[in-house]
C-alpha positions in Angstrom: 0.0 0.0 0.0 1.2 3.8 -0.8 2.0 6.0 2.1 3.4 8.9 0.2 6.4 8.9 1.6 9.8 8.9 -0.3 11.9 5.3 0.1 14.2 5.2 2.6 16.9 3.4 0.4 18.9 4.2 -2.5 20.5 7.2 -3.9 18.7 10.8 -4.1 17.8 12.0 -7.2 20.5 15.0 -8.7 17.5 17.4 -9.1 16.4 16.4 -5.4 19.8 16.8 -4.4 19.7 20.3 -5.8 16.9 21.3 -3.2 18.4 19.8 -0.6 21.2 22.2 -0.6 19.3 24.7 -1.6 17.2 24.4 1.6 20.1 23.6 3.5 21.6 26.6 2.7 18.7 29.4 3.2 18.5 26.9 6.9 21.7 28.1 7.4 20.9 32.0 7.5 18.4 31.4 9.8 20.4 30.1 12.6 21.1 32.5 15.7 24.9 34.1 15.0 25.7 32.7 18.4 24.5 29.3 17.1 26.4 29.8 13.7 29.6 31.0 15.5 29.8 27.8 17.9 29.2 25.8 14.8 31.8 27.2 12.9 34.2 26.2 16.0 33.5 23.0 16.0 34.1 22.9 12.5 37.7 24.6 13.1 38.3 22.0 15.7 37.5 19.1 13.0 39.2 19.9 10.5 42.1 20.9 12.7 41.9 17.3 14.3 42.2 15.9 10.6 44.6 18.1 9.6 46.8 17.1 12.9 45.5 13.2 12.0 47.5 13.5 8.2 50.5 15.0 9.7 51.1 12.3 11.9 50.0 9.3 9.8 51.9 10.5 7.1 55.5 11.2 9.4 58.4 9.0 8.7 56.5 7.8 6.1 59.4 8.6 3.4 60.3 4.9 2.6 56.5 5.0 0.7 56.0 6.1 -2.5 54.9 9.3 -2.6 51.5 8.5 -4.3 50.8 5.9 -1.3 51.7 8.4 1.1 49.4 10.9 -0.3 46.7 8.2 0.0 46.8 7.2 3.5 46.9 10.6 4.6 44.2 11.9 2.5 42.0 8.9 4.0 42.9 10.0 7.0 42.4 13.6 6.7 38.5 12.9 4.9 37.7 12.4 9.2 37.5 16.0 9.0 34.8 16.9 6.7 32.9 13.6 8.1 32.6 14.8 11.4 31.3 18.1 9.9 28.5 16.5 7.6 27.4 13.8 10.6 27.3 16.5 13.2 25.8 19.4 11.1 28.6 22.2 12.1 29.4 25.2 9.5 32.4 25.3 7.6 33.3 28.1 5.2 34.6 26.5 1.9 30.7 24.3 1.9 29.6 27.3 2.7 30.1 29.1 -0.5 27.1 27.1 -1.8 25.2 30.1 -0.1 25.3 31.5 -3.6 22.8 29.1 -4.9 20.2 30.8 -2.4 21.5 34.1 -3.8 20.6 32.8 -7.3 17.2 31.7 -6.4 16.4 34.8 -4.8 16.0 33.5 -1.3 18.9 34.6 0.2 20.1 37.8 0.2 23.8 39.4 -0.4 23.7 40.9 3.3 22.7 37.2 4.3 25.7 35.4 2.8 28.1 38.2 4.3 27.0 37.6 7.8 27.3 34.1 7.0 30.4 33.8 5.3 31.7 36.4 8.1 30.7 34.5 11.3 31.6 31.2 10.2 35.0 31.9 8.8 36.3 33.5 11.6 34.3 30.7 13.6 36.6 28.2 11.7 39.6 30.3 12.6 38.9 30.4 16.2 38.5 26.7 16.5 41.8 26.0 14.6 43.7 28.4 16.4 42.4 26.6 19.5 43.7 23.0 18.7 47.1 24.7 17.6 47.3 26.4 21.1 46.2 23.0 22.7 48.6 21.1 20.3 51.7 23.6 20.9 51.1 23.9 24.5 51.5 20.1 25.0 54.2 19.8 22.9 52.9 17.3 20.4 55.5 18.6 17.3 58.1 16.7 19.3 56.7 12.9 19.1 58.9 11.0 16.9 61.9 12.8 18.0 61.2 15.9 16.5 60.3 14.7 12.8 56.5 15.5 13.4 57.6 19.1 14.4 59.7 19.0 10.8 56.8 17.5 8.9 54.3 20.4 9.9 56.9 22.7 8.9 57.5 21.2 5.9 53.8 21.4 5.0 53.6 24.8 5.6 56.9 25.9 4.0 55.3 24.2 1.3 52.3 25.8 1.2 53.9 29.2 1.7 56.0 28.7 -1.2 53.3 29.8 -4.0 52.5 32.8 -5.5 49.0 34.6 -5.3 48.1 33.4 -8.5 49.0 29.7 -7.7 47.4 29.9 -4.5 44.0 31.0 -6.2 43.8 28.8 -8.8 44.9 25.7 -5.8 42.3 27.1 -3.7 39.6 26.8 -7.1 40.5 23.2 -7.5 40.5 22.6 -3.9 36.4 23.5 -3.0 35.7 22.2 -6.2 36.3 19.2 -5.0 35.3 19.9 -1.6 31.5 21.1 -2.7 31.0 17.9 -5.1 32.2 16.0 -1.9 29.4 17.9 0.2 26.9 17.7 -3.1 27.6 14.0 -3.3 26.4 13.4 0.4 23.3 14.7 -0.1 22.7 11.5 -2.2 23.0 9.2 0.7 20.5 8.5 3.2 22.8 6.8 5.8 25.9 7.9 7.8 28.0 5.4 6.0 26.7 6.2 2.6 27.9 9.7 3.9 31.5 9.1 5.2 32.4 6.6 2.1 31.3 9.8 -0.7 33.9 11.9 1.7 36.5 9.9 0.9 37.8 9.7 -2.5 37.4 13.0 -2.9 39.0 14.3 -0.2 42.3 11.8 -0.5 42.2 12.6 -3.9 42.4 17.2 -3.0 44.9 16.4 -0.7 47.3 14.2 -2.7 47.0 16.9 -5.4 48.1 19.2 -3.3 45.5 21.6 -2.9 44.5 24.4 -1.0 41.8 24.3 1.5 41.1 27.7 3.5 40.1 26.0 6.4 42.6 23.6 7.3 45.1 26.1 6.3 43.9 27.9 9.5 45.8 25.1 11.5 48.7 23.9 9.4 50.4 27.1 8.8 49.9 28.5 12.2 51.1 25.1 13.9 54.5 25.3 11.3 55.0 29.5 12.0 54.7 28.5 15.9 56.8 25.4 15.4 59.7 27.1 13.8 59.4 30.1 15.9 59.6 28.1 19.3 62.4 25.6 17.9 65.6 25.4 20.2 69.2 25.0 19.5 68.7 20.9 20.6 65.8 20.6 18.5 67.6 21.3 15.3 70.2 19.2 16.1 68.6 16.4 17.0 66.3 17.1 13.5 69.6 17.5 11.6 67.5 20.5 10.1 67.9 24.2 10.5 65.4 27.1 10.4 66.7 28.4 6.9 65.4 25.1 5.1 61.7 26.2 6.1 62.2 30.0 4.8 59.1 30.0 3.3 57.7 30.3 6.8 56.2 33.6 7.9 53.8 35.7 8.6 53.6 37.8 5.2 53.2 34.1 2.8 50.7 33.2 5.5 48.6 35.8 5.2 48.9 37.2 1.7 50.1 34.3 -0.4 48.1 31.9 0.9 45.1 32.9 3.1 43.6 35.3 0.7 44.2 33.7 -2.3 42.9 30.3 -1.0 40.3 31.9 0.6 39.3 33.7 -3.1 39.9 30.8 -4.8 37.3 28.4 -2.5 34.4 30.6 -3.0 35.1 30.6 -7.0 35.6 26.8 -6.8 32.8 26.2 -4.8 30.2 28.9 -4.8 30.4 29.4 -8.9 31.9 26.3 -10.2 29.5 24.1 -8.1 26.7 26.2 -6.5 25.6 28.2 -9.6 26.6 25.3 -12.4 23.7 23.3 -10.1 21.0 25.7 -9.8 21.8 26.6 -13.6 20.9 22.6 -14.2 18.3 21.9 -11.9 17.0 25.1 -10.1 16.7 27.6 -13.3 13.0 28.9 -13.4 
């Protein structure tokens, strides 16, 4: 017998998936900024545990090849944006999908700033957070120091592009990131959830993209790590400070931040949001 009501198995339709987000997102305007703000937090807090999570999984791990290496600690990093989708917090780069309510006329440009605004510097506070937690405890010294020089090395690395580079990583990166998001809206079960997060997010990481977010933790945790270094941690390392030159406040900021942060709403908010609601929400 009919009940009217939709099956609770198999995949969502694309167009169904469309309102989804489309509801999800005008939802997400209409939470109380205090609400928002602890959200965005706990999103800092996730990511920043993932980001922590690759680091360490993917120390010492030099004897790999690089591709496998790149694997593992994508899989491990996808934790992140699991424990975002399964416990509904508010992260900036899936945020950008905000623009799909903009296109439909049921969110408004002041809307999407006060958004974008709270739950950025949300996702900042929460990072910064785990790297005060992580630093004050003294985690970058585990494996004699080569966890301290792997963070570095991811952020010297990441501070080593140019604006432009940055941007265009930061495009690729939410692109990715959204059609991760977009592709859990299909499921409706927490593993069909965590198992669309990730492919997609090993595969952005081993690529070497830029993700605003998690940027928040790994460059602050390498500037802080190289800043509080001491003579008997280099040596121990066999590294010095001028291998990680890369490292400071200026690249941080300016060429990588901003561009990345630029590049994530393109990637996302355009590239997925609007290509969507061209498809499937156009009147």
């Amino acid at each position: 017998m009919q009940t009217g009501k939709a099956p609770q198995f198999g995949a969502v339709a694309p167009s169904e998936m469309a309102r989804l987000a489309e509801d999800a997102a005008v939802g997400k305007t209409k939470k109380h900024p205090e609400v928002t703000f602890v959200l965005a937090i706990l999103s800092g807090l996730f990511v920043s545990l993932a980001g922590m999570f690759y680091t360490v999984v993917t120390t010492g791990a030099g004897d790999l090849p690089y591709g496998m290496v790149k694997l593992v600690g994508g899989l491990s990093f996808s934790m992140g944006l699991m424990m975002v989708v399964l416990c509904g917090s508010e992260l900036f780069t899936s945020n950008t999908l905000l623009l799909m309510g903009r296109a439909t006329r049921r969110i408004s440009v002041g809307q999407i700033a006060k958004n974008w605004t709270l739950v950025y510097f949300g996702n900042m506070a929460g990072s910064f957070f785990m790297v005060a937690m992580l630093m004050a405890v003294g985690q970058f010294k585990g494996a004699h120091g080569e966890l301290g020089i792997n963070y570095m090395y991811i952020a010297n690395g990441k501070m080593g592009h140019s604006f432009v580079e940055a941007l265009l990583l930061g495009v690729l990166c939410n692109l990715v990131v959204c059609l991760t998001y977009w592709m859990t809206l299909s499921s409706r079960d927490a593993m069909g959830k965590m198992f669309a997060c990730m492919l997609p997010v090993a595969c952005f990481l081993a690529a070497g993209f830029e993700h605003s977010v998690a940027n928040m933790f790994l460059l602050p945790m390498g500037y802080l790590i190289k800043s509080v270094a001491t003579p008997e941690f280099w040596a121990n390392t066999g590294y010095t400070a001028e291998y990680f030159s890369n490292i400071n406040l200026h690249n941080m900021v300016f060429m990588n931040l901003i561009p990345a942060t630029i590049g994530n709403i393109i990637g996302g908010g355009v590239m997925v949001g609007l290509s969507n609601w061209f498809v499937h929400l156009r009147d």
